[in-house]
DRENTORKOL-3810 file (N, C-alpha, C; in nm, 4 decimals):
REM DRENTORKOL-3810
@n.u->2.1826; n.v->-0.2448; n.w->-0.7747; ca.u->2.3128; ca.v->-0.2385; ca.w->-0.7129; c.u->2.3762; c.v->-0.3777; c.w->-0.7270
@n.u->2.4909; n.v->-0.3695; n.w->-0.7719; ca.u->2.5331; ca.v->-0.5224; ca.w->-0.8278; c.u->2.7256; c.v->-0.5331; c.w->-0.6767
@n.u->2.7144; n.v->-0.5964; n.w->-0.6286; ca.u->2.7805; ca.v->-0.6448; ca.w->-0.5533; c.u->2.8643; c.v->-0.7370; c.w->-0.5519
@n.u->2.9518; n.v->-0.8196; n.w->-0.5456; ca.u->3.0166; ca.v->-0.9825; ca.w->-0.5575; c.u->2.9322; c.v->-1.0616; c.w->-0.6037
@n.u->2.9102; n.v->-1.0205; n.w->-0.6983; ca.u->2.8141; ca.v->-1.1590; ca.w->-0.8093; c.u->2.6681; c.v->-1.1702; c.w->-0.7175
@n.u->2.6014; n.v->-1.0589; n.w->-0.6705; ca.u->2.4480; ca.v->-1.0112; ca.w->-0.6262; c.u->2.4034; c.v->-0.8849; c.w->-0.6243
@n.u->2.3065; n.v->-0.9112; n.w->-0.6129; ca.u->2.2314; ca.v->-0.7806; ca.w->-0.6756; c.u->2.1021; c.v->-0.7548; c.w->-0.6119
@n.u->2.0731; n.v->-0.6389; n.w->-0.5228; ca.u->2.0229; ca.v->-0.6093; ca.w->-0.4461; c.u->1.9108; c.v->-0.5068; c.w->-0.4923
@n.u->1.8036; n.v->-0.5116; n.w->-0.4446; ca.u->1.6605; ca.v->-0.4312; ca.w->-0.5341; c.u->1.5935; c.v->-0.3781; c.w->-0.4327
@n.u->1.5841; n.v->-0.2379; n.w->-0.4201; ca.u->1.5325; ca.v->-0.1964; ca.w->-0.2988; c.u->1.4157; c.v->-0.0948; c.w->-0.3697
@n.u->1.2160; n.v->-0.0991; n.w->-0.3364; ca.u->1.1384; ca.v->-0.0373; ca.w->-0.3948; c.u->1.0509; c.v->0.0249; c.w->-0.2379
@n.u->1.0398; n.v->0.1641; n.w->-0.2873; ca.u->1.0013; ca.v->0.2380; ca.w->-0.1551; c.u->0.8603; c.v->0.3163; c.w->-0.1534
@n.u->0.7605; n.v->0.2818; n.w->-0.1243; ca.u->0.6261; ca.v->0.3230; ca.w->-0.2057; c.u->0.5190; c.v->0.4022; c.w->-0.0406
@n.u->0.5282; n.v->0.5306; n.w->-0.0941; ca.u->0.4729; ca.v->0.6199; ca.w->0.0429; c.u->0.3403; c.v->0.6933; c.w->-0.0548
@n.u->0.2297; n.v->0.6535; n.w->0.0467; ca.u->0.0728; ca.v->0.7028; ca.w->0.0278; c.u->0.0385; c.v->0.8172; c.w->0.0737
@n.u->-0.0378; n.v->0.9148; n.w->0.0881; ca.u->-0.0921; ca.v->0.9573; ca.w->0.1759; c.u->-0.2107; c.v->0.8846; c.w->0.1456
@n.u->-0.3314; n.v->0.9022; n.w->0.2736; ca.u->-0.4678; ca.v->0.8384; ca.w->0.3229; c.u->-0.5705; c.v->0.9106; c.w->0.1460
@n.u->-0.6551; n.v->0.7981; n.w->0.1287; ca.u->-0.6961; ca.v->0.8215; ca.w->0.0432; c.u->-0.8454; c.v->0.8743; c.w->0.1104
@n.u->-0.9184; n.v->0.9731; n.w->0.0246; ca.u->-1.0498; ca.v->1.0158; ca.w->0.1055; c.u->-1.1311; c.v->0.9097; c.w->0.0496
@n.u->-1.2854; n.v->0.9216; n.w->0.1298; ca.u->-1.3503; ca.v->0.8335; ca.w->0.1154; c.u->-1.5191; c.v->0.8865; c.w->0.2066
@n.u->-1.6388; n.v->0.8947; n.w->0.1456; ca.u->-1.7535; ca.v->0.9360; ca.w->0.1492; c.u->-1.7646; c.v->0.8959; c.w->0.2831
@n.u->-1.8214; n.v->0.9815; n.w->0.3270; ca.u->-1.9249; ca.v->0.9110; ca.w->0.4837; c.u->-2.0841; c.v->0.9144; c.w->0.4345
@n.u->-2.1435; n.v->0.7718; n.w->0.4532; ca.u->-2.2552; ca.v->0.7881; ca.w->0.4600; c.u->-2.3438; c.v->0.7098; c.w->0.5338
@n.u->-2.4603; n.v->0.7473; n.w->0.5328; ca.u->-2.5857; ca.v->0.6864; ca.w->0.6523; c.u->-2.6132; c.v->0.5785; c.w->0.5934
@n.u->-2.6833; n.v->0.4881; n.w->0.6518; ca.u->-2.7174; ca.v->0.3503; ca.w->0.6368; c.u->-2.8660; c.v->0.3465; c.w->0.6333
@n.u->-2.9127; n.v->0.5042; n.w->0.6441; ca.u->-3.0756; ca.v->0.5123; ca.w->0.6990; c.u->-3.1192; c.v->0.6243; c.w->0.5658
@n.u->-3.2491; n.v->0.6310; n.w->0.5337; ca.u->-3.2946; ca.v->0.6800; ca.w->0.3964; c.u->-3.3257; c.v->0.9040; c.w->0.5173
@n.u->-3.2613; n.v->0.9802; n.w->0.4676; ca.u->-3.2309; ca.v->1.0947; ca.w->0.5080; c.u->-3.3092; c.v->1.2405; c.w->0.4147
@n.u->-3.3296; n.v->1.1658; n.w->0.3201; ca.u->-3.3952; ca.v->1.3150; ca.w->0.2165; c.u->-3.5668; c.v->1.2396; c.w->0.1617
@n.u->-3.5123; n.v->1.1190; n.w->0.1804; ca.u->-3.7017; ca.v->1.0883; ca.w->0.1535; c.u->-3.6764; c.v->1.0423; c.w->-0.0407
@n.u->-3.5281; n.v->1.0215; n.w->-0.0812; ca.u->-3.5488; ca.v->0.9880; ca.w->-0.2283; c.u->-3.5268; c.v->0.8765; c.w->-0.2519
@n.u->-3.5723; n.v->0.7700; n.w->-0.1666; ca.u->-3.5609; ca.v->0.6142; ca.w->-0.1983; c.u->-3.4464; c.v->0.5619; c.w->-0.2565
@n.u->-3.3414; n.v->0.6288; n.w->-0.2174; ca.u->-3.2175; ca.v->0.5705; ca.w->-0.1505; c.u->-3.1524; c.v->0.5660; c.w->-0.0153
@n.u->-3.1139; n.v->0.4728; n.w->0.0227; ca.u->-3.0547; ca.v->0.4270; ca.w->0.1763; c.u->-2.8812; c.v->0.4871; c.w->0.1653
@n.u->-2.8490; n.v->0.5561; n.w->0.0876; ca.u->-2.7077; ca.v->0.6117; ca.w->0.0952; c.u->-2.6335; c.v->0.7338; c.w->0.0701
@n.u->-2.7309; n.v->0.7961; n.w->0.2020; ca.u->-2.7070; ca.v->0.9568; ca.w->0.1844; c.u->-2.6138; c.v->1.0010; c.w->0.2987
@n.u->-2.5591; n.v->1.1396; n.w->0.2790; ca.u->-2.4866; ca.v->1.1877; ca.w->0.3156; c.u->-2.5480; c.v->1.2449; c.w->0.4480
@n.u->-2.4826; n.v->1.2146; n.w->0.5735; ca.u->-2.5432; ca.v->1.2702; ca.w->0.7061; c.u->-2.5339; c.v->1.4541; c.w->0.6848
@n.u->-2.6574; n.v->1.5163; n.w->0.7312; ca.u->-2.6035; ca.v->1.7166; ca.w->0.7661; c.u->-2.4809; c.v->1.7128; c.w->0.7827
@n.u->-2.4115; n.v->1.8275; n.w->0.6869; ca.u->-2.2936; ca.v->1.9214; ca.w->0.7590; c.u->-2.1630; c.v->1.8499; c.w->0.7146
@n.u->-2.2147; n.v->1.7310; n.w->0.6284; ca.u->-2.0423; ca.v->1.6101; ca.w->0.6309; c.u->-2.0288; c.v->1.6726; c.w->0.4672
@n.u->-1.9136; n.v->1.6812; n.w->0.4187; ca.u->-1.8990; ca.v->1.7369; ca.w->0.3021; c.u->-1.8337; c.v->1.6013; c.w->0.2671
@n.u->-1.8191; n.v->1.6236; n.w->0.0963; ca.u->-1.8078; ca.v->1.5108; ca.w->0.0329; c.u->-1.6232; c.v->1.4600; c.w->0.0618
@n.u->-1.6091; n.v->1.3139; n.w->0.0828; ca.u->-1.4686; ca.v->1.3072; ca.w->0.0569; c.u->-1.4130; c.v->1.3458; c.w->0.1658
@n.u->-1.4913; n.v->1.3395; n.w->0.2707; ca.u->-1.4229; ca.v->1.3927; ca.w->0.4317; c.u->-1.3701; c.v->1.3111; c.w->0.5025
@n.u->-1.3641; n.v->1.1429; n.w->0.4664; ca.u->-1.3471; ca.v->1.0259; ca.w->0.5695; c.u->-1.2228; c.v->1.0611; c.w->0.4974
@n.u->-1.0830; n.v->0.9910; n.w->0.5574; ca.u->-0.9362; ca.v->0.9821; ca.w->0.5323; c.u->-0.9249; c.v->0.8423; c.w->0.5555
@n.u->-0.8348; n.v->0.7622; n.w->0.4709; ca.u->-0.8099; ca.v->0.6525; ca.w->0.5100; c.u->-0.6488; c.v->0.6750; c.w->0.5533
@n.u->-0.6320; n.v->0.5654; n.w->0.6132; ca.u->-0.4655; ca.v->0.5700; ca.w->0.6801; c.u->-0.3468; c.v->0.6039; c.w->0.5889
@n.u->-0.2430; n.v->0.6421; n.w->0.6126; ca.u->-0.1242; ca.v->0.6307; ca.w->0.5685; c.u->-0.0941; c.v->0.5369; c.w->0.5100
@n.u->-0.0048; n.v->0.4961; n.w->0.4238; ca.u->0.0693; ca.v->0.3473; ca.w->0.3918; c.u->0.2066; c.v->0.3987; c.w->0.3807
@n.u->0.2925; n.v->0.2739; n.w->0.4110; ca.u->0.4373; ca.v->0.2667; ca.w->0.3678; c.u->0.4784; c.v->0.0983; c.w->0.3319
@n.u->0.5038; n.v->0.1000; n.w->0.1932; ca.u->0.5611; ca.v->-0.0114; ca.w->0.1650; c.u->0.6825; c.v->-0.0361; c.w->0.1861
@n.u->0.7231; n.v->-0.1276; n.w->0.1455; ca.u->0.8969; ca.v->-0.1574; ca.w->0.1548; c.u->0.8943; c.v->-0.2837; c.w->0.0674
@n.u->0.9801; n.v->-0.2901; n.w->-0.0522; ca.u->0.9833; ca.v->-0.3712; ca.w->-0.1335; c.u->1.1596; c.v->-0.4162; c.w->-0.1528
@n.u->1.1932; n.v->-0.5271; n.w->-0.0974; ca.u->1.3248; ca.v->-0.6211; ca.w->-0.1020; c.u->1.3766; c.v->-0.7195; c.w->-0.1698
@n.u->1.4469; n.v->-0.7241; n.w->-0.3009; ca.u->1.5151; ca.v->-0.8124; ca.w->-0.3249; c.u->1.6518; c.v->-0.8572; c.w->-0.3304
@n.u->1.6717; n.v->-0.9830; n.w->-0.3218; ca.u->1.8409; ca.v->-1.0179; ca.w->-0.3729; c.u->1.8207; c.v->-1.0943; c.w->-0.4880
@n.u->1.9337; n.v->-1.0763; n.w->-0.5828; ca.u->1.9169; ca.v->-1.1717; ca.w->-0.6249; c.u->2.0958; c.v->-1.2373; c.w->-0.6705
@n.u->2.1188; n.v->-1.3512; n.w->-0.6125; ca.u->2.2600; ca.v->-1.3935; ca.w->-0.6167; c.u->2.2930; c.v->-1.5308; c.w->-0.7475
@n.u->2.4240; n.v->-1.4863; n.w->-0.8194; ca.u->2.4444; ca.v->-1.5128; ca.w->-0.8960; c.u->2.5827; c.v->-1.6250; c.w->-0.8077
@n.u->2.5480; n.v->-1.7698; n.w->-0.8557; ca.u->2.6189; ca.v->-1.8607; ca.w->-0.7932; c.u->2.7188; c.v->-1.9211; c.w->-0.8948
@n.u->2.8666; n.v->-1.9497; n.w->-0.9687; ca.u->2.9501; ca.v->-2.0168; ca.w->-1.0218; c.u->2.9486; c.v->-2.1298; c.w->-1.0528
@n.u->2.8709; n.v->-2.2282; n.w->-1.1419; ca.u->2.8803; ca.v->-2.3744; ca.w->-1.1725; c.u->3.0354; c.v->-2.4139; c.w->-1.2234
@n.u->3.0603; n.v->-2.3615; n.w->-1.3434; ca.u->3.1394; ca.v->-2.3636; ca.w->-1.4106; c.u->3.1734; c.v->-2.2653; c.w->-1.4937
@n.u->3.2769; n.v->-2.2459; n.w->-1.5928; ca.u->3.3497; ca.v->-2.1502; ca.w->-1.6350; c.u->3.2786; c.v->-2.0714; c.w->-1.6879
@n.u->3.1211; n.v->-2.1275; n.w->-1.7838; ca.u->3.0908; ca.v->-2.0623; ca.w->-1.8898; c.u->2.9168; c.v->-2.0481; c.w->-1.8379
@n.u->2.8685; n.v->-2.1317; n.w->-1.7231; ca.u->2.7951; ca.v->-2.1230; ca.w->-1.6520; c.u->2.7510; c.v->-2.0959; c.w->-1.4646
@n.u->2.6464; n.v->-2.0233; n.w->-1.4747; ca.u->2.5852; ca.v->-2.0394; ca.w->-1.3210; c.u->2.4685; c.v->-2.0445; c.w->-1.2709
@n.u->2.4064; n.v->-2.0916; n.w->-1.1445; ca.u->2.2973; ca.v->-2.0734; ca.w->-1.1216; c.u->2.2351; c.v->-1.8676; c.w->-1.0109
@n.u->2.1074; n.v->-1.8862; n.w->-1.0735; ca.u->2.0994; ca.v->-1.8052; ca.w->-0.9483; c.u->1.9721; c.v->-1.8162; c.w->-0.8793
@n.u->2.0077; n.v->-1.7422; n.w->-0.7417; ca.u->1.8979; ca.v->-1.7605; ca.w->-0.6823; c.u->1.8002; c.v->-1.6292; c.w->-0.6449
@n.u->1.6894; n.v->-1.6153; n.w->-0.6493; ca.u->1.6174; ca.v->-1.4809; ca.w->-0.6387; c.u->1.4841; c.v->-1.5156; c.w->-0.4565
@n.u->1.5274; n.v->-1.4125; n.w->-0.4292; ca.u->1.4647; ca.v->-1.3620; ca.w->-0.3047; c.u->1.3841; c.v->-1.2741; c.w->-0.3007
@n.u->1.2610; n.v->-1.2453; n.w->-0.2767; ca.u->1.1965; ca.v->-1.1136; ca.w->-0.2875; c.u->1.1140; c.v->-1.1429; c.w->-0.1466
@n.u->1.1027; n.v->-1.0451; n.w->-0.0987; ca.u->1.0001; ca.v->-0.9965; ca.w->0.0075; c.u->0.8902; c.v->-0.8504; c.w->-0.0101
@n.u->0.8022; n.v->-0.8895; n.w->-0.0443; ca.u->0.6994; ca.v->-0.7633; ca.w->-0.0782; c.u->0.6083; c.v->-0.7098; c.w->0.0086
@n.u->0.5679; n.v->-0.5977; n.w->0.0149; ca.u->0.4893; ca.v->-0.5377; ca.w->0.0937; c.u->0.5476; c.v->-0.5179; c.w->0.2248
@n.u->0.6903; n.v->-0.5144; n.w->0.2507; ca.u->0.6764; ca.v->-0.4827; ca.w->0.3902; c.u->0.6342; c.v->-0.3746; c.w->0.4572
@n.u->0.5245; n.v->-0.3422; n.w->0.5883; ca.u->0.5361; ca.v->-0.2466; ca.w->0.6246; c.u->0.5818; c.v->-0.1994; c.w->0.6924
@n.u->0.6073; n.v->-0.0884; n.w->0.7009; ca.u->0.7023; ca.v->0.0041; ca.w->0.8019; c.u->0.6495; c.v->0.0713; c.w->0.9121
@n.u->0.5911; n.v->-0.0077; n.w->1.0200; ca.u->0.5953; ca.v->0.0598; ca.w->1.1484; c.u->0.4814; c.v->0.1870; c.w->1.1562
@n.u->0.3889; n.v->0.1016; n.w->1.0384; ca.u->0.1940; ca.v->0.2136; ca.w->1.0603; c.u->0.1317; c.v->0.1066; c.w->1.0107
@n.u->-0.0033; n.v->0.1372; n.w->1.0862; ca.u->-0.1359; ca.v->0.0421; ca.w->1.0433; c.u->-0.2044; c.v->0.1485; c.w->0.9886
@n.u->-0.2677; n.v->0.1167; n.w->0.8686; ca.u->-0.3877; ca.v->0.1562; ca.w->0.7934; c.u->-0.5563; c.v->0.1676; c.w->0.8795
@n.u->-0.5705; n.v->0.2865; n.w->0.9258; ca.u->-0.6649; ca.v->0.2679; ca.w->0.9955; c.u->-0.8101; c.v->0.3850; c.w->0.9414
@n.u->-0.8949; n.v->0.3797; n.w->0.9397; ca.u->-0.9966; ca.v->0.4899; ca.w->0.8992; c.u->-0.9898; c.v->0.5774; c.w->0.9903
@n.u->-0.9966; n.v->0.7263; n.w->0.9394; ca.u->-1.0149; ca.v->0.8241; ca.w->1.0223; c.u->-1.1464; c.v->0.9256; c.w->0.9763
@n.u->-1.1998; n.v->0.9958; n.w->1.0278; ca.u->-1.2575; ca.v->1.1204; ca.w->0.9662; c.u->-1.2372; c.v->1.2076; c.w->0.9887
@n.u->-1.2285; n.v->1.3294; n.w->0.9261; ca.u->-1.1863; ca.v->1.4653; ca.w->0.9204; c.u->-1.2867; c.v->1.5408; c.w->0.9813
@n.u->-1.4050; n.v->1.5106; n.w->1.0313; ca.u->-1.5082; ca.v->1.6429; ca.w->1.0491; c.u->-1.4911; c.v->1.6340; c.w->1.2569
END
């Protein structure tokens, strides 16, 4: 969006919760691994949080002279919007 010699950049980036394994910390089937799946939890059942980004720029174009100008660029990234990323589980 170009304005009175600026130019404004607006990027809008929405997640849903990504899944994510639940598992024990304790050896459960006897196969000499420590990273098994507790009874009854199906695979891909943990949810991780929501996200909402918010991505902002300006960027302003300033007049030196006739045939030149400077500009200046602003960005603010990642803002979030009013949620925390938190682990959940589904079972």
């Amino acid at each position: 969006m170009l304005l009175n010699n600026n130019q404004v950049g607006v990027i809008l980036q929405a997640n849903s919760g990504l899944p994510f394994n639940i598992r024990s910390n304790g050896e459960l089937n006897k196969d000499g691994l420590n990273n098994d799946r507790p009874l009854f939890v199906e695979r891909n059942s943990g949810r991780l949080g929501k996200v909402v980004y918010l991505d902002l720029s300006l960027l302003a174009f300033i007049p030196i002279a006739k045939s030149s100008r400077a500009e200046l660029f602003v960005e603010a990234k990642n803002l979030s919007i009013g949620r925390t990323s938190r682990a959940s589980t589904a079972w």
